[in-house]
C-alpha positions, -999 to +999 in steps of 0.1 A: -581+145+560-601+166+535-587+159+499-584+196+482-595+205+442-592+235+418-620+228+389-613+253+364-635+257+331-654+284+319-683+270+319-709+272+352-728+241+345-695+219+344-679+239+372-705+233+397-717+194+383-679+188+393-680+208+421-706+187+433-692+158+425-661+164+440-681+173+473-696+139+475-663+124+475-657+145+506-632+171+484-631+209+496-636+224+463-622+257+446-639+270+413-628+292+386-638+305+357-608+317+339-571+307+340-566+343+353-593+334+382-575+301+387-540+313+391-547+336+415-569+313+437-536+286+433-512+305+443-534+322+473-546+289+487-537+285+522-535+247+516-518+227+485-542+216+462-545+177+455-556+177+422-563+205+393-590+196+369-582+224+340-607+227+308-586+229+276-605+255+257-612+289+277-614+330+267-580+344+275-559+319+289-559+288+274-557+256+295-524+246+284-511+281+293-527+282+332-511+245+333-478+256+325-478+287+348-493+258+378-464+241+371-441+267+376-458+275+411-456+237+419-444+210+395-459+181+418-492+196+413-516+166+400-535+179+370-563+164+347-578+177+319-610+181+315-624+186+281-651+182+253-625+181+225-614+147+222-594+151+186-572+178+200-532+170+200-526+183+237-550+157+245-531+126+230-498+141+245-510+154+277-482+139+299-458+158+278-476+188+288-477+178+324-515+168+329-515+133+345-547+120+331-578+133+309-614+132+314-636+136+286-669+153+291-690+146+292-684+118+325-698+101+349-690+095+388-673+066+381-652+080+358-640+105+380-635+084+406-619+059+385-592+087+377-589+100+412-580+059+426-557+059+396-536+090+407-542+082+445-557+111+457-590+091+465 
């Protein structure tokens, strides 16, 4: 069965390199750009997502905020975060924030799929 992900991050080039990334692991993939964007596309997806890869820093909604509102729509909801800020608190805490693992960007294939057998969605 085909493995579902949101990847959310305002940026195009890292929304479609994980996009395609994810597609070679055989994932149906759903980008957004925004956590506006994202929240709508969660909560109208006609299938659960299996994993949320949500980018920390973003215009409007932060990260932390569109993960908190996910959570409230679904609190099983396997989220990573996905960011270029390494030094930033949520990042040492991010269980407490509900994110079950971190990728810092940039990363490679085998990271991601390292991450994805650690969470057993792959």
């Amino acid at each position: 069965m085909t493995k579902k992900a949101l990847v959310i991050d305002d940026n195009e080039l890292v929304r479609d390199t994980l996009k395609a990334m994810l597609e070679f692991l055989d994932f149906e993939v759903a980008v957004a750009k925004n956590g506006e964007e994202a929240l709508e596309k969660f909560k109208s997806s006609d299938k659960p997502f299996d994993v949320v890869f949500v980018d920390l820093v973003m215009p409007g909604i932060s990260g932390i905020e569109v993960m908190q509102k996910i959570r409230e729509i679904s609190s099983q909801v396997k989220a990573i975060i996905s960011s270029g800020y390494s030094n930033n608190s949520s990042i040492t805490e991010y269980e407490k924030i509900g994110f079950k693992g971190i990728l810092n960007k940039p990363y490679t294939l085998d990271e991601l799929k390292e991450i994805l057998k650690k969470l057993n969605i792959l």
